[in-house]
VMD Tcl script that builds the backbone (N, CA, C; Angstrom):
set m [mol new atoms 546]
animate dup $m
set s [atomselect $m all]
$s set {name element resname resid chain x y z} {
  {N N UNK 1 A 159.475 112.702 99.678}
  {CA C UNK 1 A 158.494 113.263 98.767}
  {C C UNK 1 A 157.762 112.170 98.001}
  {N N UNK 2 A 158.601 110.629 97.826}
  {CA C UNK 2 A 157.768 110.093 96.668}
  {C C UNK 2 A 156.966 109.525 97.642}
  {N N UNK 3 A 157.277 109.068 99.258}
  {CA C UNK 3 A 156.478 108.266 99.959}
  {C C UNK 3 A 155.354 109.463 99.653}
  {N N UNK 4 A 155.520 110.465 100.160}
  {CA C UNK 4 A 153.829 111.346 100.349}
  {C C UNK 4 A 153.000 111.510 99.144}
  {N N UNK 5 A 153.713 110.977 98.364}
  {CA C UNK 5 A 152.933 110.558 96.095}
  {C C UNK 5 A 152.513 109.774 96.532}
  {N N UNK 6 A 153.037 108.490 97.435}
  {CA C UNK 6 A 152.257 107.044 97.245}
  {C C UNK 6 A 151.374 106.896 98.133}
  {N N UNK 7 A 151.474 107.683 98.910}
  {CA C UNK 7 A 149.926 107.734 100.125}
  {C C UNK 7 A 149.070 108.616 99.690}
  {N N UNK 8 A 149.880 109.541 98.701}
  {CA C UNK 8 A 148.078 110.636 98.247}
  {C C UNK 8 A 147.270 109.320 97.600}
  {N N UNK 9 A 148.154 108.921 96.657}
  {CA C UNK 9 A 147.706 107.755 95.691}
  {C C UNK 9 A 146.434 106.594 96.071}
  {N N UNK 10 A 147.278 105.990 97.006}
  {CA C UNK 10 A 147.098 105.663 97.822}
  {C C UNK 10 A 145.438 105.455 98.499}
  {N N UNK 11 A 145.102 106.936 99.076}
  {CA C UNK 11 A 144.207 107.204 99.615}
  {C C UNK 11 A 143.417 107.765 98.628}
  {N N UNK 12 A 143.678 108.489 97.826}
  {CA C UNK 12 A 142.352 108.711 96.606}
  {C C UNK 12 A 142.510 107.286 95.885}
  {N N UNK 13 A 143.116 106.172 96.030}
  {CA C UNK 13 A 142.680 105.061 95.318}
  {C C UNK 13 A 141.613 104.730 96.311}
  {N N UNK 14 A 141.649 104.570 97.832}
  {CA C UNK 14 A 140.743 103.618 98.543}
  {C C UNK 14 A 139.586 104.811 98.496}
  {N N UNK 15 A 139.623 105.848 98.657}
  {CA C UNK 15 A 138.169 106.994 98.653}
  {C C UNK 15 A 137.373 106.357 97.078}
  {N N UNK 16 A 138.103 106.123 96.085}
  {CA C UNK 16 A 137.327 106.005 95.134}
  {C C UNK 16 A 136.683 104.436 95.442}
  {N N UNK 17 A 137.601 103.579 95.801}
  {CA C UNK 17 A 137.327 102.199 95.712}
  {C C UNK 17 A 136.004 102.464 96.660}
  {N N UNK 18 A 136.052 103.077 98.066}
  {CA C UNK 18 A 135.003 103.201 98.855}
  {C C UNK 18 A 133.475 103.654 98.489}
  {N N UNK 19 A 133.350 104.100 97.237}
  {CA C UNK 19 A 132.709 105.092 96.378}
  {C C UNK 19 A 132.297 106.544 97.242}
  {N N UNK 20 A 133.414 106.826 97.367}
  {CA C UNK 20 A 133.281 108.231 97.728}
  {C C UNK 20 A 133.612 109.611 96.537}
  {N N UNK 21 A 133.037 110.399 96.066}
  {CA C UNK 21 A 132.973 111.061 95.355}
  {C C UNK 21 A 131.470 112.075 95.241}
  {N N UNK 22 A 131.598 112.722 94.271}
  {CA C UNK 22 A 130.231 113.471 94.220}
  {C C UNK 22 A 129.109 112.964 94.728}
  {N N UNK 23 A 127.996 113.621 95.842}
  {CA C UNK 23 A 126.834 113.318 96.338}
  {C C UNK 23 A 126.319 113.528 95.036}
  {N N UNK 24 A 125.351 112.415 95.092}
  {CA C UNK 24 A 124.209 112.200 93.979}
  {C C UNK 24 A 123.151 113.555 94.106}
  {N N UNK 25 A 122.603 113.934 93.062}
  {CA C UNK 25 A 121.661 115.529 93.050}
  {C C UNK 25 A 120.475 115.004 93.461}
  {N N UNK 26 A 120.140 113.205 93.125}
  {CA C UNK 26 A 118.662 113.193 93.587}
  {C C UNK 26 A 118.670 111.507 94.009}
  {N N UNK 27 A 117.466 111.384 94.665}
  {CA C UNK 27 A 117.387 110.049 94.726}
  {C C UNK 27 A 117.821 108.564 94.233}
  {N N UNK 28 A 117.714 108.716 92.709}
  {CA C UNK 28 A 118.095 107.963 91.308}
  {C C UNK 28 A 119.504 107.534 91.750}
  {N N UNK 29 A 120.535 108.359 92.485}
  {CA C UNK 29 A 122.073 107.968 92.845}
  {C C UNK 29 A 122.179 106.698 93.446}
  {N N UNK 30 A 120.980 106.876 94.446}
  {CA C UNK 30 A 121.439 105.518 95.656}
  {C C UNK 30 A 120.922 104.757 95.210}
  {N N UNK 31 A 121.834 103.387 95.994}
  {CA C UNK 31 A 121.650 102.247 96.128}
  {C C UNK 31 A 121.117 101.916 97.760}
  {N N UNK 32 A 120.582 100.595 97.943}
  {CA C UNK 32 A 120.734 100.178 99.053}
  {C C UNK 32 A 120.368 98.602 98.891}
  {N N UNK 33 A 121.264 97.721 100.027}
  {CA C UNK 33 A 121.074 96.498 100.348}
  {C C UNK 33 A 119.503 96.039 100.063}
  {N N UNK 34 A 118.927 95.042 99.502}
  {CA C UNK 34 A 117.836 94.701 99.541}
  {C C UNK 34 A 117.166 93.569 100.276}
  {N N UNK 35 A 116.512 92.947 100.651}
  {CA C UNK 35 A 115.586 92.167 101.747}
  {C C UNK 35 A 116.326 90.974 101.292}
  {N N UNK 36 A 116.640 90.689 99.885}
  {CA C UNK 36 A 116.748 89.478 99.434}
  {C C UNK 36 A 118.220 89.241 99.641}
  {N N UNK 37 A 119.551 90.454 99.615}
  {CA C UNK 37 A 120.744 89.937 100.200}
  {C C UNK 37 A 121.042 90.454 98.587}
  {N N UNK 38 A 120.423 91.213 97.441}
  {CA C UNK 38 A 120.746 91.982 96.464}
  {C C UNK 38 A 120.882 93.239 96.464}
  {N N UNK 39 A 120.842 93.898 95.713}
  {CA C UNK 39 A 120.931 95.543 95.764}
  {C C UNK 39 A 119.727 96.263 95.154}
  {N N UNK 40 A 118.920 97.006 96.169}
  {CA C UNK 40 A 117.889 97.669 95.698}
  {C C UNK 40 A 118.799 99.218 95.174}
  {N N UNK 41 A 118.684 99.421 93.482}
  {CA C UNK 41 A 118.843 100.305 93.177}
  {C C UNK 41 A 118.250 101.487 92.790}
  {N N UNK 42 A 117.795 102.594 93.170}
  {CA C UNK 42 A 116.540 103.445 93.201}
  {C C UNK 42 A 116.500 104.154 92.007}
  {N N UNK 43 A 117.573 103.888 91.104}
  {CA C UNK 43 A 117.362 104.401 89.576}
  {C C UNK 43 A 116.185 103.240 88.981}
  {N N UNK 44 A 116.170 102.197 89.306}
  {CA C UNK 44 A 114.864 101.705 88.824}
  {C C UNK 44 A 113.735 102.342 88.814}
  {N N UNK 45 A 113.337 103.029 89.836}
  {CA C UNK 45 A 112.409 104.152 89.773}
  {C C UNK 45 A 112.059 105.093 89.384}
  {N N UNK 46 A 113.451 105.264 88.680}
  {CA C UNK 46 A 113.235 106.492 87.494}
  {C C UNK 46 A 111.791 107.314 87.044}
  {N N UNK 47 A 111.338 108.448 87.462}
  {CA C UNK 47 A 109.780 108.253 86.974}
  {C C UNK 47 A 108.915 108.641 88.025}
  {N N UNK 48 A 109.242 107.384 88.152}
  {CA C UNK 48 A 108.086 106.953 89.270}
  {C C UNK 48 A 108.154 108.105 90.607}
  {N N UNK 49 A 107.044 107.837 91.496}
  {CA C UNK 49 A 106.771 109.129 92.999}
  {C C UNK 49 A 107.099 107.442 93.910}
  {N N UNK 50 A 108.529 107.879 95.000}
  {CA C UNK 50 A 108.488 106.613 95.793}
  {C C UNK 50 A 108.559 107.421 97.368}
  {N N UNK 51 A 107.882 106.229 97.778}
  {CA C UNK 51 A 107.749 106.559 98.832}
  {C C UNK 51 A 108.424 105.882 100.364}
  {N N UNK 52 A 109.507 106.254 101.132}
  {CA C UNK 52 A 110.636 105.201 101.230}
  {C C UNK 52 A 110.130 105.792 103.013}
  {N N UNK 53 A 110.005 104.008 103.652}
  {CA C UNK 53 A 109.433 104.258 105.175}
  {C C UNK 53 A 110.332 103.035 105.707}
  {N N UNK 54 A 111.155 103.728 106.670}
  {CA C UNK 54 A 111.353 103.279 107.866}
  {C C UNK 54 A 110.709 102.426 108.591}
  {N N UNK 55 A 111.253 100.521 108.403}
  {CA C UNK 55 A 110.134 99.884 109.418}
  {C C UNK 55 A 110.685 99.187 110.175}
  {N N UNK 56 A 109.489 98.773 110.806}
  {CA C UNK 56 A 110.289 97.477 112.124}
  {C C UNK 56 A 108.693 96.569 112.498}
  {N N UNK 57 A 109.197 95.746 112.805}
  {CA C UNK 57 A 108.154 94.729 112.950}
  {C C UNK 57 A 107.717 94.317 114.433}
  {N N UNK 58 A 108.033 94.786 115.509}
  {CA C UNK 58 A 107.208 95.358 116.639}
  {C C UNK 58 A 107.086 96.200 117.621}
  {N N UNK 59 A 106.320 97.083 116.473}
  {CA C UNK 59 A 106.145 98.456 117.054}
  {C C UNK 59 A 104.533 98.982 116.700}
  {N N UNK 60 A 104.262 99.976 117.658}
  {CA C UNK 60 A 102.736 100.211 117.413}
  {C C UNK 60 A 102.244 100.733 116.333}
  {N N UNK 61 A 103.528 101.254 115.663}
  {CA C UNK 61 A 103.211 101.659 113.751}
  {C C UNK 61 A 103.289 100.324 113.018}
  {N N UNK 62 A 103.516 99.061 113.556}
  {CA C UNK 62 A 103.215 98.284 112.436}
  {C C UNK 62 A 102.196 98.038 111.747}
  {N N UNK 63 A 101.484 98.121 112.090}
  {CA C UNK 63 A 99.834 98.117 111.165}
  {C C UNK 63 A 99.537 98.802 110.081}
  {N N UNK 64 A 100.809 100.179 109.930}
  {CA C UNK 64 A 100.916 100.942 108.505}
  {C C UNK 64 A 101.601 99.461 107.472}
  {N N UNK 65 A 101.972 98.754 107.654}
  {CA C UNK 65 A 102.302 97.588 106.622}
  {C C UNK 65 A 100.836 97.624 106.005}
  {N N UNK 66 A 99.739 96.914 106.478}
  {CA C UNK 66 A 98.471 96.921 105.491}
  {C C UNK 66 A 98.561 98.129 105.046}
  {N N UNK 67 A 98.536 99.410 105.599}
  {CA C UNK 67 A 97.970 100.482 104.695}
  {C C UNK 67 A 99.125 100.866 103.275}
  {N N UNK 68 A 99.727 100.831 103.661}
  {CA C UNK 68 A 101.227 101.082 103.186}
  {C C UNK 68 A 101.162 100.193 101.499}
  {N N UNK 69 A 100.882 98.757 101.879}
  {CA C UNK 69 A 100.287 97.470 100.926}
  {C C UNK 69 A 99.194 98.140 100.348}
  {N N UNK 70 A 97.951 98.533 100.849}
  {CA C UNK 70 A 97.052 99.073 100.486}
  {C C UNK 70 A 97.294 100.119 99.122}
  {N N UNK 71 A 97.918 101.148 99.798}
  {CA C UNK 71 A 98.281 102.749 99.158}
  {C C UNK 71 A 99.124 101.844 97.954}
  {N N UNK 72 A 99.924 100.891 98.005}
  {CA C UNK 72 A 101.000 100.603 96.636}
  {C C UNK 72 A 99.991 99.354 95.772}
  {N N UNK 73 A 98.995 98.657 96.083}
  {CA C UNK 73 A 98.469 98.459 95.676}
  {C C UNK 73 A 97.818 99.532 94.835}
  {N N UNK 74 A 96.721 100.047 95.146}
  {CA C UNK 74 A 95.718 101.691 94.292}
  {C C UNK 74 A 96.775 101.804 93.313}
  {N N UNK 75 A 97.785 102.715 93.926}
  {CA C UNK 75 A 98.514 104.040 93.369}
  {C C UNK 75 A 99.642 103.047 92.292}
  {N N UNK 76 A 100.037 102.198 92.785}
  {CA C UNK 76 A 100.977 101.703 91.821}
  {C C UNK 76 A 100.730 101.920 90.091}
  {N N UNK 77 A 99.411 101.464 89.990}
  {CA C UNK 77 A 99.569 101.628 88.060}
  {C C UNK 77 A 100.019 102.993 88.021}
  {N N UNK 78 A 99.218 104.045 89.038}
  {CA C UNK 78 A 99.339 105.407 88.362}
  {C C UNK 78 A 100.900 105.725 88.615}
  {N N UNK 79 A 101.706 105.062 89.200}
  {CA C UNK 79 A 103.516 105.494 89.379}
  {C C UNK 79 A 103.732 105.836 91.113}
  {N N UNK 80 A 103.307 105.236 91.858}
  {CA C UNK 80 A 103.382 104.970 92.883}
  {C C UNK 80 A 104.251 103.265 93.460}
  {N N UNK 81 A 105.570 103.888 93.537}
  {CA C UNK 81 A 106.430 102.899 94.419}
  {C C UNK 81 A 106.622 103.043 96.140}
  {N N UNK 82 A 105.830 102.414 96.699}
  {CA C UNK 82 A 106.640 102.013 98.484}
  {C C UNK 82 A 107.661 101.246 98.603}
  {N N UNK 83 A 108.593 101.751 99.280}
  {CA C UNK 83 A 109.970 100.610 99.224}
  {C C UNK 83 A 110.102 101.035 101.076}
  {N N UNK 84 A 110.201 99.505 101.582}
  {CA C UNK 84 A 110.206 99.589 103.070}
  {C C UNK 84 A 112.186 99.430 103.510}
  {N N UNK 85 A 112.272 99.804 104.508}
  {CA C UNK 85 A 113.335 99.963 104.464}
  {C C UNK 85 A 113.641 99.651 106.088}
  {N N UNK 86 A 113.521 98.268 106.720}
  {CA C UNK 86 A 113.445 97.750 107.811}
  {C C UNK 86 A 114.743 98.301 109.306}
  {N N UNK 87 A 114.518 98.754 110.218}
  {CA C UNK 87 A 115.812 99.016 110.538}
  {C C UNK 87 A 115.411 99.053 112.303}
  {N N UNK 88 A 116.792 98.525 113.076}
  {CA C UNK 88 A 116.888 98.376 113.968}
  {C C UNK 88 A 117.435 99.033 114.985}
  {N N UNK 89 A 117.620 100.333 114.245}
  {CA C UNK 89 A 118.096 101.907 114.991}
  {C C UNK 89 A 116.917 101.748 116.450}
  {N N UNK 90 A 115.611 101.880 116.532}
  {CA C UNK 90 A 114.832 101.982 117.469}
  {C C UNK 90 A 114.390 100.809 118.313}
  {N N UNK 91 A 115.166 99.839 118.048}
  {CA C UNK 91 A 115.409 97.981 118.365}
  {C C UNK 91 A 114.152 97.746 118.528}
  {N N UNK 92 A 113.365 97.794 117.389}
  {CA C UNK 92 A 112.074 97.020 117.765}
  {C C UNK 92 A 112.142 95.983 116.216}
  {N N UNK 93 A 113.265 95.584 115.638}
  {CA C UNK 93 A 113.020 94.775 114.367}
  {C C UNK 93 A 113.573 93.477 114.380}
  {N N UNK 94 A 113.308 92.611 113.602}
  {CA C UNK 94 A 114.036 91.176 113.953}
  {C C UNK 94 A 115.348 91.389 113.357}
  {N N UNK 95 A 116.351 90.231 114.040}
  {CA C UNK 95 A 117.351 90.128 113.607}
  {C C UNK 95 A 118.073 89.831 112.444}
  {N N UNK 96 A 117.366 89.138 111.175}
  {CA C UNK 96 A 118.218 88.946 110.003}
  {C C UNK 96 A 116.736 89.165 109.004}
  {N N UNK 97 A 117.318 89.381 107.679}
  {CA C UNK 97 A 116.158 89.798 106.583}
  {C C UNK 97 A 115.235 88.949 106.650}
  {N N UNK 98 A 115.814 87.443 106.584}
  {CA C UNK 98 A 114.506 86.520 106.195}
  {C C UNK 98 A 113.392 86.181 107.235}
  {N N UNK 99 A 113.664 86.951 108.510}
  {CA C UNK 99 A 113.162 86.877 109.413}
  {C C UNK 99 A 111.918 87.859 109.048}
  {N N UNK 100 A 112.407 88.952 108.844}
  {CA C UNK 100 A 111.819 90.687 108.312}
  {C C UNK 100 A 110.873 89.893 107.093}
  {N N UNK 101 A 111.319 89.377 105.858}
  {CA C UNK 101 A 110.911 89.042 104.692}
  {C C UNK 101 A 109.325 88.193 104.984}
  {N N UNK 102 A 109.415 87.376 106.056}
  {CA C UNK 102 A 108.688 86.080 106.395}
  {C C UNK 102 A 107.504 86.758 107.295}
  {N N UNK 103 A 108.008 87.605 107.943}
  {CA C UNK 103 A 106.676 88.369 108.952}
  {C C UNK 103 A 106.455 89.453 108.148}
  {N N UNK 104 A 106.617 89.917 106.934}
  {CA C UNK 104 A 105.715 90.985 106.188}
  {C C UNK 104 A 105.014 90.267 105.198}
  {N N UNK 105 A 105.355 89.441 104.809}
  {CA C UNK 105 A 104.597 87.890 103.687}
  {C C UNK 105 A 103.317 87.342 104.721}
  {N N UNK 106 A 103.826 87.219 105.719}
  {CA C UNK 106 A 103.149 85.862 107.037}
  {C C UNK 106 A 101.906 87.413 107.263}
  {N N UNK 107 A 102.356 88.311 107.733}
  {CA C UNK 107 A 101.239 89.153 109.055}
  {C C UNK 107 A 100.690 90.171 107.646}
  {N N UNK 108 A 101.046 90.259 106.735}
  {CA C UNK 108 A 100.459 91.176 106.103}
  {C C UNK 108 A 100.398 91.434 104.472}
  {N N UNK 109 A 101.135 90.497 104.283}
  {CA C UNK 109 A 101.030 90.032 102.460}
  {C C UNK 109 A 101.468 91.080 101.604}
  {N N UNK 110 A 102.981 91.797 101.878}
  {CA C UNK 110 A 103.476 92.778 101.703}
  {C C UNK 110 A 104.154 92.379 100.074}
  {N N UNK 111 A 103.676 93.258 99.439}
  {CA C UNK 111 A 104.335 92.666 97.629}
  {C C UNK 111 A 105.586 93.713 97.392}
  {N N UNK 112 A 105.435 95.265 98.120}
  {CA C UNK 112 A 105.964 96.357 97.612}
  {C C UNK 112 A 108.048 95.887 97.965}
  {N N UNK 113 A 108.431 96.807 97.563}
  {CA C UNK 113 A 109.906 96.375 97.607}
  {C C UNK 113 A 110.312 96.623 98.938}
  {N N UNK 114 A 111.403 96.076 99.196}
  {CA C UNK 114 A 112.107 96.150 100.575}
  {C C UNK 114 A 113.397 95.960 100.813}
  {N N UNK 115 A 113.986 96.986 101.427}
  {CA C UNK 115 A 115.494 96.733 101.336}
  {C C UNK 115 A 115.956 95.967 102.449}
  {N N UNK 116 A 117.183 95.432 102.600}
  {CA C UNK 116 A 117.796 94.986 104.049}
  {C C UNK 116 A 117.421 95.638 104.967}
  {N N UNK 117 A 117.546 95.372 106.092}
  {CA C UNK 117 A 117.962 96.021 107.374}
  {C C UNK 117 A 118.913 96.761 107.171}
  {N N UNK 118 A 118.769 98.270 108.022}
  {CA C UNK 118 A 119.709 99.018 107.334}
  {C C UNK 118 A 119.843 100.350 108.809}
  {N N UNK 119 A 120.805 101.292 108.913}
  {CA C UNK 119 A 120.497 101.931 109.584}
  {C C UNK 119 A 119.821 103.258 109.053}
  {N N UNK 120 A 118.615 104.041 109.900}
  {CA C UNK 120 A 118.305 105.270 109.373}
  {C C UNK 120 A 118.428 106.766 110.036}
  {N N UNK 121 A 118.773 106.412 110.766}
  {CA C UNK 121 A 119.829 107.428 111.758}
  {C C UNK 121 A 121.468 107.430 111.882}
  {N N UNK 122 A 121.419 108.811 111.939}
  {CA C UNK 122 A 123.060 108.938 112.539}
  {C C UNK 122 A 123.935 108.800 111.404}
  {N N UNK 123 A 125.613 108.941 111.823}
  {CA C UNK 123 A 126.212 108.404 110.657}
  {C C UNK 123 A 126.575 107.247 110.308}
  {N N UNK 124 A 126.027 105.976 110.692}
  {CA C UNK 124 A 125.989 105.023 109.946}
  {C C UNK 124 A 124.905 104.795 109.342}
  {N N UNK 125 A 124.087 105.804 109.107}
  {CA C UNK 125 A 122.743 105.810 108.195}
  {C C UNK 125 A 123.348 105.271 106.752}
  {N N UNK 126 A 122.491 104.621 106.108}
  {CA C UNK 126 A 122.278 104.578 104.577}
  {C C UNK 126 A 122.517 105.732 104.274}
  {N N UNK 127 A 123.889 106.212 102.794}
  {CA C UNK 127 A 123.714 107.267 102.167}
  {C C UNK 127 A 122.360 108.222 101.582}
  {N N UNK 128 A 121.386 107.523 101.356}
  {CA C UNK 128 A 120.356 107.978 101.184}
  {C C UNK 128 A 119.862 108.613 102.168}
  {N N UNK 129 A 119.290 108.245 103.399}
  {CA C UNK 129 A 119.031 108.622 104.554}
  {C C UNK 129 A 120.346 110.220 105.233}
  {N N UNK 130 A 121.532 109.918 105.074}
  {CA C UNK 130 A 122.219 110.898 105.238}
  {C C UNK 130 A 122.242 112.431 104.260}
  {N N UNK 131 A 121.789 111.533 103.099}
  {CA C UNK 131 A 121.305 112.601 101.999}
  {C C UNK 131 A 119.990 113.697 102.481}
  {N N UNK 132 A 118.941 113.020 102.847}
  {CA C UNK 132 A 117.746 113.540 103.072}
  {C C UNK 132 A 117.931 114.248 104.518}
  {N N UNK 133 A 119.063 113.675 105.090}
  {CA C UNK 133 A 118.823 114.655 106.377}
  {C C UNK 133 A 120.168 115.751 105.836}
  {N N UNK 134 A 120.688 115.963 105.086}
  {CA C UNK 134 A 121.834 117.230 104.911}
  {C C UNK 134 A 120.529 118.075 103.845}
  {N N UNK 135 A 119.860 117.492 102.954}
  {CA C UNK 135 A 119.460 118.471 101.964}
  {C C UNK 135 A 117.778 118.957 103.034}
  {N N UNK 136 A 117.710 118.379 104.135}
  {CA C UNK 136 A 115.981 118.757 104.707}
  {C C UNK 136 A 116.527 119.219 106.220}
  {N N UNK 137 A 117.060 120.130 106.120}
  {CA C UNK 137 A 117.805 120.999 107.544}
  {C C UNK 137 A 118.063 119.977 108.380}
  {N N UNK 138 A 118.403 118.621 108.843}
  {CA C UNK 138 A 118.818 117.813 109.510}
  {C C UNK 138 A 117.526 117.206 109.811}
  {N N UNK 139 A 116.449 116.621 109.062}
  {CA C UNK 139 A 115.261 115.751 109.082}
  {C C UNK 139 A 115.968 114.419 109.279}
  {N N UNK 140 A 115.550 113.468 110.180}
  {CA C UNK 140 A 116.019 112.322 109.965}
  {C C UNK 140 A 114.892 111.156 110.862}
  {N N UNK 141 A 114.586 109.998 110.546}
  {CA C UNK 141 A 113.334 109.331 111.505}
  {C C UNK 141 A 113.759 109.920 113.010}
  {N N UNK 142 A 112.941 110.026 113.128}
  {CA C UNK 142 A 113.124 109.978 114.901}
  {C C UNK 142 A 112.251 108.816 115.642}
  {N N UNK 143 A 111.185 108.213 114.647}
  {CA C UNK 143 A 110.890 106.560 115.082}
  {C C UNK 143 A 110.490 105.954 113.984}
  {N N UNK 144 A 110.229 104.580 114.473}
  {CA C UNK 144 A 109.510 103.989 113.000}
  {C C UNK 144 A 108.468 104.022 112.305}
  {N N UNK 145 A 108.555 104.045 110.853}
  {CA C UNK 145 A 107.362 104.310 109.826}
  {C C UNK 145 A 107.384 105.984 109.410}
  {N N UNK 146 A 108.980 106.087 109.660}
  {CA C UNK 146 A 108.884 107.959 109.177}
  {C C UNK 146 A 109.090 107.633 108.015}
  {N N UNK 147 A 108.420 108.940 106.774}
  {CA C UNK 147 A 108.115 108.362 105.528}
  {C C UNK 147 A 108.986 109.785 104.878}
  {N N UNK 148 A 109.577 109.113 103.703}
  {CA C UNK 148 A 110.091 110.439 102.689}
  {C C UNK 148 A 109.876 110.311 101.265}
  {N N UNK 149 A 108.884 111.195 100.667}
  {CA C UNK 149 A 108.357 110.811 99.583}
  {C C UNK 149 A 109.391 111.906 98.523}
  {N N UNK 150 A 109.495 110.547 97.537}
  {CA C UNK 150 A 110.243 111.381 96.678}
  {C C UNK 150 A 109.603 111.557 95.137}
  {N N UNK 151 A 109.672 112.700 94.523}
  {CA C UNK 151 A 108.744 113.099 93.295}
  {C C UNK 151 A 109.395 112.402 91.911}
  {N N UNK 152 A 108.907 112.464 90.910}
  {CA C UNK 152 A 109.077 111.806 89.793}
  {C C UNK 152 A 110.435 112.352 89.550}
  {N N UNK 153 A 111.137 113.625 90.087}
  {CA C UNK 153 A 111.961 114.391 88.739}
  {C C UNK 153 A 112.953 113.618 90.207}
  {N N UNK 154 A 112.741 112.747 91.406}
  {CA C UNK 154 A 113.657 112.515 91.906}
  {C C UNK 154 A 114.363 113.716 93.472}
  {N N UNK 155 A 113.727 114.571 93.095}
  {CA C UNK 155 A 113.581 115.277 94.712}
  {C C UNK 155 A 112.619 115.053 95.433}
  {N N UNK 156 A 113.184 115.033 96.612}
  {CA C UNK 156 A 112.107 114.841 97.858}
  {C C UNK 156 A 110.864 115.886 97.726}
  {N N UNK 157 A 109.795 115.093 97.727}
  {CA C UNK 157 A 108.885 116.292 97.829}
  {C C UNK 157 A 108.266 116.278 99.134}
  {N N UNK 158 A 108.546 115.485 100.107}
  {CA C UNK 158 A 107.858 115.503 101.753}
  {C C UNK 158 A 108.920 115.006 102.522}
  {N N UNK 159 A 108.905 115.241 103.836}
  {CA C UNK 159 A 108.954 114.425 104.943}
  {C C UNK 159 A 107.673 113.875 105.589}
  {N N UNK 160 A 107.513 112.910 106.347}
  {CA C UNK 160 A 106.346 112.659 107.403}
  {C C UNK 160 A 106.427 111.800 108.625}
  {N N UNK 161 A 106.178 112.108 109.445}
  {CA C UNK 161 A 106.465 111.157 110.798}
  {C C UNK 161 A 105.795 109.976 111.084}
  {N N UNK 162 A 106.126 109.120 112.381}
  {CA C UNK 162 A 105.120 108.210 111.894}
  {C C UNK 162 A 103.920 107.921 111.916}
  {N N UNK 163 A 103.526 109.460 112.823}
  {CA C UNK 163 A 101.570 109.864 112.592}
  {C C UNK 163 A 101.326 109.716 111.321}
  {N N UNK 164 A 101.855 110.206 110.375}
  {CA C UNK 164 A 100.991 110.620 109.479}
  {C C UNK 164 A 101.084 109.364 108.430}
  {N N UNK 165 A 99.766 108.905 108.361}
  {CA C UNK 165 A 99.633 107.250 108.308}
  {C C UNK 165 A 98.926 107.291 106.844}
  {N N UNK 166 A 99.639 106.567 106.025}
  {CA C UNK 166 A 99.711 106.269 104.947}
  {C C UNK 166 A 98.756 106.812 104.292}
  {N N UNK 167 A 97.034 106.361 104.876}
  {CA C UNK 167 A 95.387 106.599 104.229}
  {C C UNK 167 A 95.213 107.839 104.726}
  {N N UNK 168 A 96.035 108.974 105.634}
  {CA C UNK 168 A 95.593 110.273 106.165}
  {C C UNK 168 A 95.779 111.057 105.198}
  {N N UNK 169 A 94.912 112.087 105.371}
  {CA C UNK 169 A 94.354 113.084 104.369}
  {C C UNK 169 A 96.029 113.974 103.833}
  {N N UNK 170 A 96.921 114.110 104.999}
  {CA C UNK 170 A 97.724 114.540 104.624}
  {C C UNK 170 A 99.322 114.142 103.744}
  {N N UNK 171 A 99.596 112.893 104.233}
  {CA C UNK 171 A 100.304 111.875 103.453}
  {C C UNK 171 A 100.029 111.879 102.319}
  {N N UNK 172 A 98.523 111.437 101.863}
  {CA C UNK 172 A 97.844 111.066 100.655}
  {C C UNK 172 A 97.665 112.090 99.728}
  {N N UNK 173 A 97.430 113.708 100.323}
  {CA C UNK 173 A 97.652 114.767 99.655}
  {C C UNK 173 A 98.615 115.039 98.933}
  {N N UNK 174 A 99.804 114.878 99.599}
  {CA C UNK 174 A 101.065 115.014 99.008}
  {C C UNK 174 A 101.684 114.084 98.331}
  {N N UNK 175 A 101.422 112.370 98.229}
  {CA C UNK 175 A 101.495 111.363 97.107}
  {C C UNK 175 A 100.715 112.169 95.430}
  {N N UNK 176 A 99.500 112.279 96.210}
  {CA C UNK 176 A 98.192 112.037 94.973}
  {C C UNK 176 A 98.967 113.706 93.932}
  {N N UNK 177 A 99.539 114.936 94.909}
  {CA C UNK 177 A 100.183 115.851 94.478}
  {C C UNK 177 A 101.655 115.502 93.200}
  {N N UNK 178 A 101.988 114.594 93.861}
  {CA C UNK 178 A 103.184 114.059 93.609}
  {C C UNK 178 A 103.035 113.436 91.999}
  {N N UNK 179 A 102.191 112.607 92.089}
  {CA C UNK 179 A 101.752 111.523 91.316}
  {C C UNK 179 A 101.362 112.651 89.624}
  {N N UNK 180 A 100.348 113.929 90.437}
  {CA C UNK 180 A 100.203 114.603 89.102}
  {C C UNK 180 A 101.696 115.451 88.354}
  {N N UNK 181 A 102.448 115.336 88.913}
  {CA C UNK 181 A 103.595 116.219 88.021}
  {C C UNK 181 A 104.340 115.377 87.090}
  {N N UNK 182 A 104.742 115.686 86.394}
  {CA C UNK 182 A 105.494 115.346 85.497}
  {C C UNK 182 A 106.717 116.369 85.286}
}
mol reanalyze $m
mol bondsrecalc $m
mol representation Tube
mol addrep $m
């Protein structure tokens, strides 16, 4: 009996150490690895409408990097965050961050935030990413530059694939939507 005390113990010690416990209610919960080998934490955003895209650096959606730069350029004063989120689920991305860091600086003069390489599928997805596909009937990229915009109060207010390109009427509808709530 006391061995099966010291393995409950035990194992709710390593679940907690693992940070396993309550799913976060909104965005603001997660964390994720950042470009720089720090931790992009998305409570910084508090507020703010972010807009979190799936990238890779050669693929025929790369060219949403300018627009993407573009859109967080404009929209930023008004509370517009892009945070790229590089990943090699669809193997079209380079192999280590500073590689990722150096060809979005080098090909496109990318200022907006960026996390590590990360996965965005499946279950070794980023908690975040696993979040958005349990709370959006099982939404999850299905290629690169799928976009999930999240609203000020911190719920998702879109999905978008990687048609729907940053400057399109419909993306931009649902930012510029986003942007007016409080």
């Amino acid at each position: 009996m006391a061995d099966i005390k010291r393995r409950t113990l035990i194992g709710a010690a390593s679940l907690l150490a693992a940070g396993a416990g309550p799913e976060p209610v909104d965005a603001y919960g997660f964390t994720m690895p950042s470009i720089d080998n720090d931790i992009v934490k998305l409570s910084a955003y508090r507020g703010r409408v972010l807009l979190v895209v799936n990238t890779a650096s050669f693929c025929g959606f790369t060219p949403q990097y300018k627009s993407l730069e573009a859109l967080y350029s404009e929209l930023g004063p008004s509370g517009l965050t892009v945070l790229g989120v590089p990943s090699q689920d669809f193997n079209q991305e380079y192999g280590t961050n500073g590689q990722v860091a150096a060809f979005c600086k080098a090909t496109f003069d990318v200022t907006f935030p960026m996390a590590g390489i990360s996965h965005v599928t499946g279950d070794s997805a980023l908690p975040f990413y696993q979040w958005v596909r349990t709370t959006q009937n099982g939404w999850q990229p299905t290629w690169n530059f799928c976009k999930v915009l999240i609203g000020r109060d911190g719920k998702i207010a879109g999905t978008f694939v990687s048609r729907d390109t940053p400057d399109g009427p419909k993306l931009r509808g649902a930012i510029e939507t986003a942007l007016k709530s409080v």
